[in-house]
C-alpha positions in Angstrom: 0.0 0.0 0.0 1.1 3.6 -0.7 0.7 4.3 3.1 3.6 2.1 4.0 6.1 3.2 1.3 5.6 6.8 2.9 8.0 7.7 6.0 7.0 10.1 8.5 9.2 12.9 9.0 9.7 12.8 12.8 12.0 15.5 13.7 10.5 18.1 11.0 7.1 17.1 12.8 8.7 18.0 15.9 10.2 20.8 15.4 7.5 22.5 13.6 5.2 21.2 16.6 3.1 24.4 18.1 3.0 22.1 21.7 4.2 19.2 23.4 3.2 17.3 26.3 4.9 15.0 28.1 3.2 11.6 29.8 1.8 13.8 33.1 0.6 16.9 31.0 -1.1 14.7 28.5 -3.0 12.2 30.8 -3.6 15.3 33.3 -5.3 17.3 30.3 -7.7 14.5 29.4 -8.7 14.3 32.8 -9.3 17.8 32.9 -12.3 16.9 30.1 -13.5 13.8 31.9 -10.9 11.4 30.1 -9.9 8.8 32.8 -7.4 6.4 31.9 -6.2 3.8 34.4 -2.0 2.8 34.5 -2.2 0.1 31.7 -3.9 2.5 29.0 -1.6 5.2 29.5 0.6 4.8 26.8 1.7 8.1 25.2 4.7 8.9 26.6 4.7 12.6 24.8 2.7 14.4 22.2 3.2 17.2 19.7 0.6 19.5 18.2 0.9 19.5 14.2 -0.6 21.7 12.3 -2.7 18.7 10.2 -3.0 16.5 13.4 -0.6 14.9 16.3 2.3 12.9 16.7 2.7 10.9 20.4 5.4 8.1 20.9 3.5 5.3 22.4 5.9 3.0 24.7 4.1 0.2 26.5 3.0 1.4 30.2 4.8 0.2 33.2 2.2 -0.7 34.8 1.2 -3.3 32.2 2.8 -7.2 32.0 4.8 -7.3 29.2 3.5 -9.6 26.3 4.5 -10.8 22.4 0.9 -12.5 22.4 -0.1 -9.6 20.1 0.8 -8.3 16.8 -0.4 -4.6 18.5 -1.2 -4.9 22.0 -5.1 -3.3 22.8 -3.5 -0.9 25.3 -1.3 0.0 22.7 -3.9 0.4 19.8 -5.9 2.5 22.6 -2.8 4.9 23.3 -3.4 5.3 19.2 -6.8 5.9 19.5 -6.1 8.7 22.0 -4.3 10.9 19.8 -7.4 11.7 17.8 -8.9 12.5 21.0 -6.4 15.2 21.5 -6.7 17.2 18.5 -10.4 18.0 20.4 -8.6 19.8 23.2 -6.3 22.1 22.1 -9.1 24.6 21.6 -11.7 23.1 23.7 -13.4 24.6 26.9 -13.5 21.9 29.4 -17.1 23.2 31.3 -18.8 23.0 27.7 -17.8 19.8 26.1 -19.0 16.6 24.6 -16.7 13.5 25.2 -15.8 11.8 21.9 -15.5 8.3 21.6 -14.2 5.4 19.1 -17.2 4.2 16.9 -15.6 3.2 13.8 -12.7 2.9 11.5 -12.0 2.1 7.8 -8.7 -0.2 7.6 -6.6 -1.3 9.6 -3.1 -2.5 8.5 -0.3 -3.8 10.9 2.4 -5.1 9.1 5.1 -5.8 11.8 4.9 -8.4 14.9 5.0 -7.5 18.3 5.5 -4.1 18.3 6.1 -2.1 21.8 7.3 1.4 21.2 6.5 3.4 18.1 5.0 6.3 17.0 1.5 7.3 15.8 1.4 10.0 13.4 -2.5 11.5 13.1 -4.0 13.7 10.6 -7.1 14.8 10.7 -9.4 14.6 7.6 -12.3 16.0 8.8 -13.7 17.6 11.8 -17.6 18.6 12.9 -19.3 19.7 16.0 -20.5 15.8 16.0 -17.2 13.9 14.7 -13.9 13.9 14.4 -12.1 11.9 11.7 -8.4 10.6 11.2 -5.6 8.6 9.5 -3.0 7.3 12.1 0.1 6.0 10.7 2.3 3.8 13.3 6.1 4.0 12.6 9.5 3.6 14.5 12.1 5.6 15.5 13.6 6.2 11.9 10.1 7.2 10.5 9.4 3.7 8.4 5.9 3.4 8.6 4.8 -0.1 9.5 0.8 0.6 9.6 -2.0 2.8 9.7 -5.4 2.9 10.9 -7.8 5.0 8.5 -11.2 6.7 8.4 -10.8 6.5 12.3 -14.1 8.1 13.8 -14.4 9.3 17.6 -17.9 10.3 17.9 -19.4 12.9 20.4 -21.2 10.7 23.2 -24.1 13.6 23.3 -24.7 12.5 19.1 -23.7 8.7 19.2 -26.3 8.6 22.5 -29.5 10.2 20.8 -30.4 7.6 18.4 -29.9 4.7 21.3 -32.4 3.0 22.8 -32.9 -0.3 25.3 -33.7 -2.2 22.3 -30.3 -1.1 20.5 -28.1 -1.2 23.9 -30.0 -5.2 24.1 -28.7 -5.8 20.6 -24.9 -4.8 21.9 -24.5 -7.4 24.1 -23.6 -11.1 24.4 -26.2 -13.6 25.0 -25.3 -15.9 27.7 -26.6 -19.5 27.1 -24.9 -22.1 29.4 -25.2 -26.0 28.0 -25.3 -28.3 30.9 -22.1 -31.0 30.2 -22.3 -34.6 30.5 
């Protein structure tokens, strides 16, 4: 894919940034919105404001057992995820507004195993008063991209929550049925 072919250009990212947080700023400012993220999803270990997006190394939290059992770890896809979230905050006003979660993505392509410290690389495509949507591309420390994630959508919870009903929440969940074994 042409994605992967692309490298990111770290340090002219970085040195063009307009901000940077580092671990404690960045999980301190989500809170500040009513983000709370417990030890073993709090992955981005700093952040840079772009002008098209973010770019956050993601290192696997201490607080989390180390594992190869994944190609990208959950926490670790999650730490991704929250980069989109932070474009929202730059300009936000914490008293007035709407928390924006994951509700969808396009494609998804990981093409390295067992991967534990990268970076994500997020530009924003389009942004509404409902939605915000991305394109993360996952690379290491020399810029080789080794994945993306596009059409990434975090949805405000106020929108996403006024078409839901019981009868949709019902259809969200497992069924338990327990067979009795001989």
């Amino acid at each position: 894919s042409s994605s992967l072919s692309e490298n990111i250009a770290l340090n002219t990212l970085k040195s063009s940034a307009s901000a940077r947080q580092n671990h404690d700023e960045f999980y301190a400012h989500l809170h500040e919105f009513g983000y709370e993220y417990g030890p073993c999803f709090r992955g981005i270990s700093e952040i840079y404001q772009t002008e098209d997006g973010v770019l956050a190394k993601i290192e696997w939290p201490q607080a989390l057992k180390q594992s190869d059992e994944f190609h990208l770890h959950p926490s670790l896809l999650d730490a991704c995820f929250q980069t989109l979230v932070h474009t929202e905050l730059s300009t936000a006003d914490a008293n007035n507004f709407s928390i924006r979660l994951p509700v969808m993505l396009s494609e998804i392509c990981i093409t390295k195993n067992t991967v534990n410290s990268f970076w994500c690389y997020t530009k924003i495509t389009h942004r509404d008063d409902d939605k915000t949507i991305g394109d993360l591309y996952l690379c290491d420390d020399n810029g080789v991209t080794f994945g993306f994630i596009k059409g990434f959508i975090a949805q405000s919870v106020d929108s996403a929550a006024s078409g839901v009903t019981t009868r949709t929440i019902d259809s969200w969940l497992y069924d338990i049925n327990w067979l009795a074994q001989p």
